[in-house]
N, C-alpha and C positions, 0 to 999 in steps of 0.2 A: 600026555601032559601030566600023567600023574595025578588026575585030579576025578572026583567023580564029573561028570557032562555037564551038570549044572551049575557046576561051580567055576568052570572057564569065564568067568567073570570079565574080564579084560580084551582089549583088541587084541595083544599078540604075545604069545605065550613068553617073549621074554619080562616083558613089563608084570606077568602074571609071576615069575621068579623073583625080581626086583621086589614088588609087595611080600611074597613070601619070607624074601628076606629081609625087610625091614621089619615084619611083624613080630620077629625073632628079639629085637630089643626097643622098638616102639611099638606106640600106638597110633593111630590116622585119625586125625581129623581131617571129615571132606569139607568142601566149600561148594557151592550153587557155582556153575558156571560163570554168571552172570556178576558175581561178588569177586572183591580183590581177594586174593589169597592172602595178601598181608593182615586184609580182617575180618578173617572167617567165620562171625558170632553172629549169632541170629539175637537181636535184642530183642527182653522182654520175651524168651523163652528157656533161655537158660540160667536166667539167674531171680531172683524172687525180691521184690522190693518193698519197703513197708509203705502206708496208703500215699504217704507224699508224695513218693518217687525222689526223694534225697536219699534214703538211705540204703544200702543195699543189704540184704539178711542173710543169717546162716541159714544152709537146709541143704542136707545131706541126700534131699532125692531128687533135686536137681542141681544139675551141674553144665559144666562145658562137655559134652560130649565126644568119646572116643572111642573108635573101632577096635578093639583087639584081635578080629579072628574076620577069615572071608566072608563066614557065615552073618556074621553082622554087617559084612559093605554089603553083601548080597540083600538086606534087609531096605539098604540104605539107597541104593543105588539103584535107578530103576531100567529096564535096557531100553538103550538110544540116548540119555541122559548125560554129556556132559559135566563132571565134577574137578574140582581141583584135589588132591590129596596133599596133605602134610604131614611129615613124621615128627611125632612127638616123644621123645629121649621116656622110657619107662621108667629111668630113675633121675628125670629133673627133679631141679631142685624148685620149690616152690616157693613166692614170695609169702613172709608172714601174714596168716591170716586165707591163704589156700591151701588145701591139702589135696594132693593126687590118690585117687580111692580108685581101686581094683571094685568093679560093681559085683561081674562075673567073668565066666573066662574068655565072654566075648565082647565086654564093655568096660572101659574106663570113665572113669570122671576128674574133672577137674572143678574143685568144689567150696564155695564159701564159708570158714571157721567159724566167724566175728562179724557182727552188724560192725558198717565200715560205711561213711560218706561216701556216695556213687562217685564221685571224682576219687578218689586214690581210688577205689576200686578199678575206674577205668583205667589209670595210670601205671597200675601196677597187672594189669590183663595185658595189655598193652606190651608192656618189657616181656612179660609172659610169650606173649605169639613169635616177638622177635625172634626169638630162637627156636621157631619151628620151622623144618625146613619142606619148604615146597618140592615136594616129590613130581608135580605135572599134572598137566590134563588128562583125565580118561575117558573112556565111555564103557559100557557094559554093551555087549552085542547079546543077542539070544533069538 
């Protein structure tokens, strides 16, 4: 496989090349089995609001969340687990008032600039996801 033992993350070793090669110009965001892939956010943990819950804040240390390397799905992904994955373009373009931040070499973010009313924020996460494209279900074996 090319890989070290613990890192055969995936059912079958083509789909373990298929991520290798996505990871080449995206990043992944998983989804919960159980959640559509169309809307893969876990609210109310990735984005930070001020006490009303109208308005949604900037803060660069949390964000939308993204895999950049095995080593972080293998964090993510626990085995037997069902996930959706989706490829995220490393050089989208972001709508004003997001910015796509490299955390480290094994994590991306997608991340709030500007205090912004929670509706355009959803509206424009929303156009965001659109163009993420659902790579499939997986599981992790081990």
């Amino acid at each position: 496989m090319g890989h070290g033992g613990k890192e055969s993350l995936l059912i079958f070793e083509q789909e373990l090349e298929l991520i290798e090669r996505e990871l080449k110009d995206s990043v992944i965001r998983t989804a919960n089995s159980r959640q559509n892939p169309q809307n893969p956010l876990r609210p109310g943990k990735e984005i930070t609001y001020d006490p009303t819950g109208n308005y949604v804040l900037p803060n660069s240390r949390t964000g939308i969340s993204l895999a950049a390397s095995f080593k972080q799905l293998e964090k993510i992904i626990r085995p037997g687990i069902k996930k959706w994955l989706l490829a995220v373009d490393r050089n989208s373009v972001m709508p004003e008032g997001f910015r796509l931040q490299q955390d480290n070499v094994h994590h991306w973010s997608v991340v709030v600039t500007r205090q912004m009313p929670k509706e355009e924020y959803d509206r424009k996460v929303q156009d965001l996801i659109k163009n993420w494209r659902v790579m499939g279900r997986f599981v992790r074996y081990e």
